[in-house]
PLY file of the C-alpha trace (Angstrom):
ply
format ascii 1.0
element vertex 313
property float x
property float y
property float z
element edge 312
property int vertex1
property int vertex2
end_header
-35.78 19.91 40.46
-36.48 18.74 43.83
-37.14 20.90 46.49
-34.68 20.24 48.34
-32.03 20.51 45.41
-33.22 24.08 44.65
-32.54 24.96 48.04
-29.41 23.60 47.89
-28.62 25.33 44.35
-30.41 28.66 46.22
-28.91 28.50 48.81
-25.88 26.37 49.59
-23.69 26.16 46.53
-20.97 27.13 47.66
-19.58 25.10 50.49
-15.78 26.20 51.23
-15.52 28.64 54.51
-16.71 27.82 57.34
-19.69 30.22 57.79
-20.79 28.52 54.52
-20.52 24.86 55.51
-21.94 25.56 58.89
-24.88 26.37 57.14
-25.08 24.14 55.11
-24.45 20.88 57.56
-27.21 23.40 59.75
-29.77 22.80 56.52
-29.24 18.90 56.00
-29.27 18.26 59.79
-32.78 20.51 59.55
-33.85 18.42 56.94
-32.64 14.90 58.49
-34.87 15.54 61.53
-38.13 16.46 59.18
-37.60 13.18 57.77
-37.65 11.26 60.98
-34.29 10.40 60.72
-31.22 11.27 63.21
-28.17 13.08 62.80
-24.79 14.16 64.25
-22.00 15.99 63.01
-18.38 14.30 63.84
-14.59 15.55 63.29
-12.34 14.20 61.52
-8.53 15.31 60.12
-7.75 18.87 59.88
-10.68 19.92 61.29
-12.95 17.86 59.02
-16.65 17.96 59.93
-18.68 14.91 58.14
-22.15 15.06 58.77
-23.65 11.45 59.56
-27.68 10.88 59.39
-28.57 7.48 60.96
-26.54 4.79 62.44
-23.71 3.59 59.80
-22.60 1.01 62.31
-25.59 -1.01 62.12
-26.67 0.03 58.22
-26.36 -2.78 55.93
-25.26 0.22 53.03
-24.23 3.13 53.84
-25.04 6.58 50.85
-22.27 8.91 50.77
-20.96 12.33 49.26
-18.32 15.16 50.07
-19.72 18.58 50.00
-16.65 20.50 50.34
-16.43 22.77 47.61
-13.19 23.09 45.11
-11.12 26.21 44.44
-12.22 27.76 41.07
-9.13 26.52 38.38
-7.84 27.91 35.05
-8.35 24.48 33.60
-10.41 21.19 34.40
-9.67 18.18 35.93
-10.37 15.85 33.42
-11.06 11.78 34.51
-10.77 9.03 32.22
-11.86 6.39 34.90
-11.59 3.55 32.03
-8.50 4.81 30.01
-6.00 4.81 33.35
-3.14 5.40 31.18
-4.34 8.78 29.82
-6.13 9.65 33.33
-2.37 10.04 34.95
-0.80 11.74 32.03
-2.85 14.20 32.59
-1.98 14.39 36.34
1.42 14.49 35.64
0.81 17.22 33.04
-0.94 19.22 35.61
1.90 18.83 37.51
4.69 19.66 35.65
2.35 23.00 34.89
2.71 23.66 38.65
6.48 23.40 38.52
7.34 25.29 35.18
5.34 28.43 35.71
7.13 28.85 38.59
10.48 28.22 37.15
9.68 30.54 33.99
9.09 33.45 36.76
12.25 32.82 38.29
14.39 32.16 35.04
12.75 35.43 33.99
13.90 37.46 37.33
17.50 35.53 36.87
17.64 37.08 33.14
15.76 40.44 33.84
18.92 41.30 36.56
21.82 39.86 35.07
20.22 42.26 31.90
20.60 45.19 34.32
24.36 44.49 35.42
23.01 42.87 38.88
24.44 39.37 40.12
21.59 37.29 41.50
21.60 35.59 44.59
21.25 31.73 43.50
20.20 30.66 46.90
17.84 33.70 47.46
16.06 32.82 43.20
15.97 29.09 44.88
13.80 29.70 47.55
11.65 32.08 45.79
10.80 29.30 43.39
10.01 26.67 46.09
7.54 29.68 47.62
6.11 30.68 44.19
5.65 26.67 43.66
3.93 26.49 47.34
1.59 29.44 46.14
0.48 27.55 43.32
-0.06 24.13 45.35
-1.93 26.46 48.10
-3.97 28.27 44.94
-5.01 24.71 43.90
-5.97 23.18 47.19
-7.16 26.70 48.95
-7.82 28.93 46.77
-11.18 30.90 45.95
-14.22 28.93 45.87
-15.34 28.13 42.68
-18.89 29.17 42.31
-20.04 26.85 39.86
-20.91 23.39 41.33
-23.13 21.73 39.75
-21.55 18.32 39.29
-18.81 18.85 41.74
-20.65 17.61 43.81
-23.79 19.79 44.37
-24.99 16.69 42.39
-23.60 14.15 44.85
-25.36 15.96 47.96
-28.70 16.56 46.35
-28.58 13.11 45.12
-28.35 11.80 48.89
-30.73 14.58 50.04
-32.90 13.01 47.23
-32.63 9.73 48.42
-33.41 10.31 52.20
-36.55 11.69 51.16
-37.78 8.80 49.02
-36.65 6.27 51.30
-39.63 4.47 52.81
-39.54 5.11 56.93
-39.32 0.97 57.23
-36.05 1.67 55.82
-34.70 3.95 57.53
-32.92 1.81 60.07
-31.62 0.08 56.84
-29.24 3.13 55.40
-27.22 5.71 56.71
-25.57 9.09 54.70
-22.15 10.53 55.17
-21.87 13.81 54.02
-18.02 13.75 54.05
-15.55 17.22 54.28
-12.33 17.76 52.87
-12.62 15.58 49.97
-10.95 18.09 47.69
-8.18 18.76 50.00
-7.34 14.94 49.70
-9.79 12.67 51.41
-9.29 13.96 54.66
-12.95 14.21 55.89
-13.70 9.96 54.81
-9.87 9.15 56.22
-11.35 10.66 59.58
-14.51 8.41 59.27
-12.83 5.17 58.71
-10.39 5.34 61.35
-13.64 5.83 63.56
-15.81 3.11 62.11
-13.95 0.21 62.19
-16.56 -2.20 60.76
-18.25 0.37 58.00
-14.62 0.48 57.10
-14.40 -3.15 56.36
-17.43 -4.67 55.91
-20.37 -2.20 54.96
-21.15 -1.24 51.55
-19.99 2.40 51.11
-22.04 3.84 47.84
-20.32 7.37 46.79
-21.97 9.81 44.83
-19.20 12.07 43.24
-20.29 14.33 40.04
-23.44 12.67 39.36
-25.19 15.29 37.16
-23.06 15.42 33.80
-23.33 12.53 31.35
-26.02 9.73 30.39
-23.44 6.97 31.02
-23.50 6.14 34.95
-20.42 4.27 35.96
-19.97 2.22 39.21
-16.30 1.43 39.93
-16.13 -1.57 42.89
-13.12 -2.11 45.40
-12.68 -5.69 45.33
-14.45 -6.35 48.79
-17.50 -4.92 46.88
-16.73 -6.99 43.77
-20.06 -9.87 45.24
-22.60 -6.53 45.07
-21.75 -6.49 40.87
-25.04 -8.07 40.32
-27.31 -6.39 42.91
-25.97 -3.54 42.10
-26.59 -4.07 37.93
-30.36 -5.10 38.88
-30.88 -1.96 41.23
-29.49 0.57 38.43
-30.36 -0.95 34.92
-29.50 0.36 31.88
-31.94 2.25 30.19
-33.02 4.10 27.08
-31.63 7.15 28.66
-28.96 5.74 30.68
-25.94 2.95 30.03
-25.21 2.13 33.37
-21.47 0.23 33.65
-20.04 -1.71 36.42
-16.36 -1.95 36.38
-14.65 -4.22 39.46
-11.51 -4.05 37.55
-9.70 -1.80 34.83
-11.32 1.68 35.97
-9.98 3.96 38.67
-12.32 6.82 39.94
-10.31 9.41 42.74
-13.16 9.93 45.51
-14.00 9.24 49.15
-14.95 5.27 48.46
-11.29 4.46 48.29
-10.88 4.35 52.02
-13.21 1.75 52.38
-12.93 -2.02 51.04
-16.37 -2.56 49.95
-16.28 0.76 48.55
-18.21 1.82 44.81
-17.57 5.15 43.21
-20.59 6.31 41.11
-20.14 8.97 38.43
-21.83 10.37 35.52
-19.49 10.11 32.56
-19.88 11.43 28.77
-18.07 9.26 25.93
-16.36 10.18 22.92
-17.48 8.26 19.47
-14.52 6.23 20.13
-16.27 4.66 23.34
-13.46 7.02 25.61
-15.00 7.69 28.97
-14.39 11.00 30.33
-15.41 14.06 32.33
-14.62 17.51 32.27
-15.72 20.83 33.17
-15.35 20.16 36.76
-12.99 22.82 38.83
-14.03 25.45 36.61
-16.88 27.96 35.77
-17.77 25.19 33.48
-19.42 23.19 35.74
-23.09 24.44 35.44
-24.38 21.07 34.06
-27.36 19.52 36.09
-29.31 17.05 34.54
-32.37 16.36 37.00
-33.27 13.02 34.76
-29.68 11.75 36.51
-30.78 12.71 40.04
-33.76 10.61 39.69
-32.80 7.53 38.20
-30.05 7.13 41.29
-32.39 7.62 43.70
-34.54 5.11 42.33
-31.93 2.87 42.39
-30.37 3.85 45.83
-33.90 3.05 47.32
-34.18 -0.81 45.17
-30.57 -1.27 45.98
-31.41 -0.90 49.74
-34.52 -3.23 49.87
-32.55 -5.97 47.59
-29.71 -5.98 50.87
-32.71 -5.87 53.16
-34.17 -8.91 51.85
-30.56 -10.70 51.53
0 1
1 2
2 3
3 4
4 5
5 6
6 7
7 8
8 9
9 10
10 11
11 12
12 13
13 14
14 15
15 16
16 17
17 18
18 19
19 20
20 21
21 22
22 23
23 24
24 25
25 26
26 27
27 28
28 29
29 30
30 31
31 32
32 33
33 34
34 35
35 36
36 37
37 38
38 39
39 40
40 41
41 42
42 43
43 44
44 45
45 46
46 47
47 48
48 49
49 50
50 51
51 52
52 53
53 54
54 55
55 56
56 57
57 58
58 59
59 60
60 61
61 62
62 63
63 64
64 65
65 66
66 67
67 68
68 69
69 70
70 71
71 72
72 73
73 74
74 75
75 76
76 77
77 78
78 79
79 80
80 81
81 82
82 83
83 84
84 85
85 86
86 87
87 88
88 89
89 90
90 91
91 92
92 93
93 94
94 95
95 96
96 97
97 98
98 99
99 100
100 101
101 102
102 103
103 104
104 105
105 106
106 107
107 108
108 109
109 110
110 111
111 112
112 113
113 114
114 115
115 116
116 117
117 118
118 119
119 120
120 121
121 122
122 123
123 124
124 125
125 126
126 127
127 128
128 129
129 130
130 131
131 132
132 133
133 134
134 135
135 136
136 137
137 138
138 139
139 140
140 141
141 142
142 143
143 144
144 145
145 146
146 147
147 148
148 149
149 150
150 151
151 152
152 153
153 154
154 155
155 156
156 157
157 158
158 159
159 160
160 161
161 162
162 163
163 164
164 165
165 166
166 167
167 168
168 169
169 170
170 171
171 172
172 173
173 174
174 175
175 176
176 177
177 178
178 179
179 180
180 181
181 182
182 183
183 184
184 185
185 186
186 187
187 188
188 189
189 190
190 191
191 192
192 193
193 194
194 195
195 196
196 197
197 198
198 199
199 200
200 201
201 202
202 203
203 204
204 205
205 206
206 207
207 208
208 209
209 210
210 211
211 212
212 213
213 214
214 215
215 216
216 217
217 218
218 219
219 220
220 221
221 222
222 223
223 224
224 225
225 226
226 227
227 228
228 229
229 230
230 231
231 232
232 233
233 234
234 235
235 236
236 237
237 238
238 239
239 240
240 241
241 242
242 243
243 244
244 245
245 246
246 247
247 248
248 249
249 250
250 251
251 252
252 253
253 254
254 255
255 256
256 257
257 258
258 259
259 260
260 261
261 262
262 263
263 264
264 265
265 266
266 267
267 268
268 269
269 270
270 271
271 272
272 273
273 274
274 275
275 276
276 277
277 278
278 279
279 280
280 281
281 282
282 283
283 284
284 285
285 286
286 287
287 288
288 289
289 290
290 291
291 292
292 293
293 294
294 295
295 296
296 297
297 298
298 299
299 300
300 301
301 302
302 303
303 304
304 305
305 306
306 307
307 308
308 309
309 310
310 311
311 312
């Protein structure tokens, strides 16, 4: 493990209040300016603070990952980037979970009085379940840090941190990193960013590292502006003996910060099934301990051959 990932597994894991991302944005801003490289912090929606090292505007690709950390969940957000069809049926499961335990409490109030002779008030059970149903939406969302972070996304900031470091200085002017906010709460912190940068918005290549650390299969899912990278991108990250590397510009759908921007690429580390099924799990809960260092390296290997190929171009 890098330094600089211990530190952040040390030290900065958890990244939810603000005491504990002002630290951390303190630490990579620190770090930046060891490196030779400089760095700002800028707001964004609902208080969103992304933390931007180098210029983005003038970067021919810009590295990015959300730090924000999840609340800690019962059960795991499972992504089948590939399989779209199972992918929302389990979003809508997950939803209709956050509906009927609310209306199970209430029936069971509704049944508990009318068993003790008392008439309930209809309109009075009706708004309790809207606020028991805008507990569990706040729980989700807001709730208590989960302290296991591994691949969500302690992977996806280490992997950046990784990256600035290995970056030859000639570079520098080359790249820029997001570290984006609010990802968890719905995208806020990289919908701040792009209504700021106009032209990263539209015409930059926006690489987003998002549970990087849990899986030997690396998957790269393009926007179509950033469909014409497919091959730079295949020779930069090859596949391996340790890694199948996939590039999908069409039938895959991957829920991160690089859909706000149209030559956007998601990057995750997926496991599959015998089947071939693409998934990942254990994220959102105390699961999520996996770190495999092997990934770490390979995509900052490939983040740094990736940005000399668009140098050169």
């Amino acid at each position: 493990m890098t330094e600089t990932a211990q530190t952040v597994f040390e030290e900065h894991q958890i990244r939810k209040s603000r005491k504990q991302k002002t630290a951390f944005i303190d630490y990579v801003q620190a770090t930046a300016a060891s490196l030779g490289y400089d760095s700002h912090t800028e707001k964004g929606y609902l208080g969103a603070r992304n933390v931007v090292v180098g210029d983005p505007d003038t970067a021919k690709v810009v590295y990015t990952a959300h730090y924000d950390t999840c609340a800690i969940m019962p059960f795991p957000n499972f992504i089948t980037p590939k399989c779209i069809w199972l992918f929302l049926l389990y979003q809508i499961a997950v939803g209709i979970l956050m509906v009927a335990i609310p209306s199970v409490l209430v029936t069971g109030i509704f049944f508990g009085l009318a068993a003790c002779g008392i008439e309930a008030d209809a309109l009075l059970l009706h708004d309790l379940w809207l606020i028991l149903i805008l507990a569990v939406c706040w729980f989700i969302m807001a709730g208590p840090a989960n302290k296991h972070t591994a691949n969500d996304n302690t992977s996806g900031v280490t992997t950046l941190l990784d990256i600035m470091t290995a970056l030859p200085e000639e570079l520098h002017g080359e790249v820029a990193f997001v570290f984006f906010d609010l990802e968890e709460m719905g995208l806020f912190g990289s919908a701040g960013f792009a209504s700021k940068h106009k032209k990263v918005t539209k015409n930059t290549l926006v690489v987003n590292f998002d549970c990087v650390s849990d899986g030997n299969t690396i998957l790269f899912v393009l926007r179509k502006g950033a469909v014409p990278y497919a091959e730079t991108i295949r020779t930069a990250f090859p596949s391996t003996e340790s890694f199948t590397v996939e590039v999908a510009s069409k039938g895959a759908i991957y829920p991160s910060d690089q859909a706000n921007f149209a030559r956007g690429v998601g990057v995750a580390a997926l496991k599959k099934t015998k089947g071939g099924l693409l998934y990942m799990d254990r994220i959102h809960t105390k699961r999520d301990t996996v770190y495999m260092e092997e990934n770490i390296a390979y995509l900052t290997e490939g983040a740094v051959c990736l940005a000399e190929s668009l140098r050169e171009k």
